[in-house]
N, C-alpha and C positions, 0 to 999 in steps of 0.2 A: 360568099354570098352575103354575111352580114356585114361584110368590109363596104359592097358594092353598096348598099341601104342606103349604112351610115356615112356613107359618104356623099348619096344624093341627097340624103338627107338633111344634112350639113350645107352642100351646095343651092339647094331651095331656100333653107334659111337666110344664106348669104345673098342669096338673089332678091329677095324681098324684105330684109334690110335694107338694098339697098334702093330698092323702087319704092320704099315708103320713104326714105329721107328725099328722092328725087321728087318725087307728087308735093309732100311738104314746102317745097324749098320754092311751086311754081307762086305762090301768093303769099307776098309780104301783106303783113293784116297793117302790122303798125306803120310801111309807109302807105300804105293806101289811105289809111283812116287820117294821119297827116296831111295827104293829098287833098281830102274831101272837105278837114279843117281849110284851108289855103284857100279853097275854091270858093266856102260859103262866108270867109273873112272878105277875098276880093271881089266877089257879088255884092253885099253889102258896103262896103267901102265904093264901089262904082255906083252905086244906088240907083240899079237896073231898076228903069220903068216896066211897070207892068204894064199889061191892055187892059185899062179898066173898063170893066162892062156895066152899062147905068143899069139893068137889072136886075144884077147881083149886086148884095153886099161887099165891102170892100174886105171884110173877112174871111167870105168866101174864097177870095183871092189869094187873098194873102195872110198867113198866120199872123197872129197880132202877138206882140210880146206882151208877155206878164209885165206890169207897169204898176198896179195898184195891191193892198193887203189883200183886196175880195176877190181879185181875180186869184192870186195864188192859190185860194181853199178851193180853186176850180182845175187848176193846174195839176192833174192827178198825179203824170211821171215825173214831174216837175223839171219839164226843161227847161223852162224859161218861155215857153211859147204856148198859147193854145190852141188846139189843134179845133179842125169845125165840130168834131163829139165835142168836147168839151167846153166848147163854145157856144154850142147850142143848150148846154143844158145850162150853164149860166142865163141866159136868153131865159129859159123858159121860167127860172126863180125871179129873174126881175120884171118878168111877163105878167106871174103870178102874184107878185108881190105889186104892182100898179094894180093887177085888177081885184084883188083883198082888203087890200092896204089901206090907205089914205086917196090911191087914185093916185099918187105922183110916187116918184124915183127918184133919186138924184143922180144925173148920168156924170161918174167921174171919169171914166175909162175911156178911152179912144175909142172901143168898138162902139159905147151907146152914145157918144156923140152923133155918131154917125144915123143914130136914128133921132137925135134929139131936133125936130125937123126947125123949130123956133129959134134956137142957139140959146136958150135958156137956163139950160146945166139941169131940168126938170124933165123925164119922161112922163106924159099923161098918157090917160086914157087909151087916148085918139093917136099918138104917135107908139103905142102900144102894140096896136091894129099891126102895123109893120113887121115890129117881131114876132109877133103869135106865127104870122105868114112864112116867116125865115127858119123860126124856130121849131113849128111841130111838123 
């Protein structure tokens, strides 16, 4: 009787040894995540057009890359990218900081170009109005 146990018991073990190495073995993590590198390398290298929609923001759309020192202090994971949390709350410092401040900004970054509606490298007041809209 303890022969029969131990030897199911032995046998269960061995059985699920081997069903754990078998579930383990159905997903490679590191070539997947190689895979997913490859795909976001030849996405950007083919420099897939988005559907740009007039209104939305062009960051809406698309994550804008860290480019500048002031975007980084906003870049919290620090991927290189900011994602729209993170992007809005930048938005909302240089929303704050035009309507406190001096009344102007100076738009360095690609995203606040895109509101700088003059091409002046200056966010006012008035081009302001835009981000409050986007950003709160």
């Amino acid at each position: 009787m303890k022969r029969n146990i131990l030897i199911l018991w032995f046998a269960g073990f061995l059985i699920l040894l081997f069903s754990s190495q078998c579930v383990a073995g159905l997903v490679d993590w590191d070539r997947r995540n190689r895979y997913l590198q490859q795909q976001q390398q030849a996405d950007q290298e083919a420099g897939k057009k988005v559907n740009v929609s007039p209104e939305l923001p062009l960051w809406m759309q698309v994550e804008p890359k860290v480019a500048t020192e002031e975007e980084k202090k906003y870049d919290v994971n620090k991927d290189g990218v900011l994602e729209p949390v993170e992007m809005k709350v930048y938005l909302r410092r240089i929303y704050e900081e035009v309507q406190n401040g001096s009344g102007k900004s100076v738009s360095t970054s690609e995203a606040m170009k895109e509101y700088d509606q003059n091409k002046d490298g200056v966010i006012t007041k008035f081009e302001a109005e835009k981000i409050k809209k986007d950003a709160f």
